[in-house]
C-alpha positions in Angstrom: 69.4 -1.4 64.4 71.9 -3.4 62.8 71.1 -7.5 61.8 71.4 -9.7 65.1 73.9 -12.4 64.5 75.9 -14.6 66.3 79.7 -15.6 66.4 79.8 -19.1 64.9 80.7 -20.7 68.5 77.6 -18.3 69.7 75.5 -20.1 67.4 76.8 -23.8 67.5 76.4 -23.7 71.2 72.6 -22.4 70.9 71.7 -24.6 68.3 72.9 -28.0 70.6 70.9 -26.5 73.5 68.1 -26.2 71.1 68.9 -29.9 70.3 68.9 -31.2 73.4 66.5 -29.2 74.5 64.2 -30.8 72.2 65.5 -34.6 72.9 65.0 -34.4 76.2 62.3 -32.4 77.2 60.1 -32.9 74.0 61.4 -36.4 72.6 61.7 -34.4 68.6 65.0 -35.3 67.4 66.5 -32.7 64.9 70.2 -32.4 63.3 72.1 -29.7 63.7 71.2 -28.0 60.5 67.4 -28.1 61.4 68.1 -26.4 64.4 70.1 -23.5 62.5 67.6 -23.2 61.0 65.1 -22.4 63.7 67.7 -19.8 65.0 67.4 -18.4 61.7 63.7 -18.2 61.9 63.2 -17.3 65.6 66.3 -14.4 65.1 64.4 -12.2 63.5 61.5 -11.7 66.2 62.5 -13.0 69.2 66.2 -11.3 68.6 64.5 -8.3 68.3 61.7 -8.5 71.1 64.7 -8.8 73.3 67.2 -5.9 72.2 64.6 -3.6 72.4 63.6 -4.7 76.2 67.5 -4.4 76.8 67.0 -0.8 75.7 64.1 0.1 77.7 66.5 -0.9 81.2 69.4 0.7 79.7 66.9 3.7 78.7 65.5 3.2 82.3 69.3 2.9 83.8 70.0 6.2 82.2 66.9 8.5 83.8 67.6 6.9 87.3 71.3 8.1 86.8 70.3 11.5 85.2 68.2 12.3 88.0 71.2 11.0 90.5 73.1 13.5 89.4 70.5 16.5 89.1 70.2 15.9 92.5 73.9 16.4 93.2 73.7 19.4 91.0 71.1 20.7 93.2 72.9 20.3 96.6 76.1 22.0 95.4 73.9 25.1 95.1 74.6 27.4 97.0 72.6 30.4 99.0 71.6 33.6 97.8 71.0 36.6 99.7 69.1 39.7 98.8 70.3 42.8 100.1 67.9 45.0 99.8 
């Protein structure tokens, strides 16, 4: 798996939700460097807690598609008969 990062818009936007986010709902005033920060920190984990449970629905996306098309495979089959 390659590092999770975000675009510098990606990042500016998260880390003013994060700010307000905390203001509002929490009254803890941080700066915008403080909350950079906690993306930094929570990145690592949370980042990759979530990646790998987009994998598991794309993993799971994949087998329901797989056995779409085994079924297909199966209907185009056609009769044999024995002569014998």
């Amino acid at each position: 798996m390659t590092d999770l990062t975000l675009d510098k818009d990606a990042r500016t936007r998260l880390a003013s939700e994060i700010k307000h986010y905390l203001e509002t709902d929490l009254d803890i005033d941080i700066g915008n460097m403080d909350a950079e920060l906690l993306i930094d920190f929570l990145t690592p984990s949370l980042g990759a807690r979530f990646y790998n449970l987009g994998l598991k629905d794309a993993q799971a996306l994949l087998a329901r598609k797989v056995d779409d098309i085994n079924d297909e495979l199966y209907a185009l089959e056609k009769p044999v008969q024995d002569r014998g």
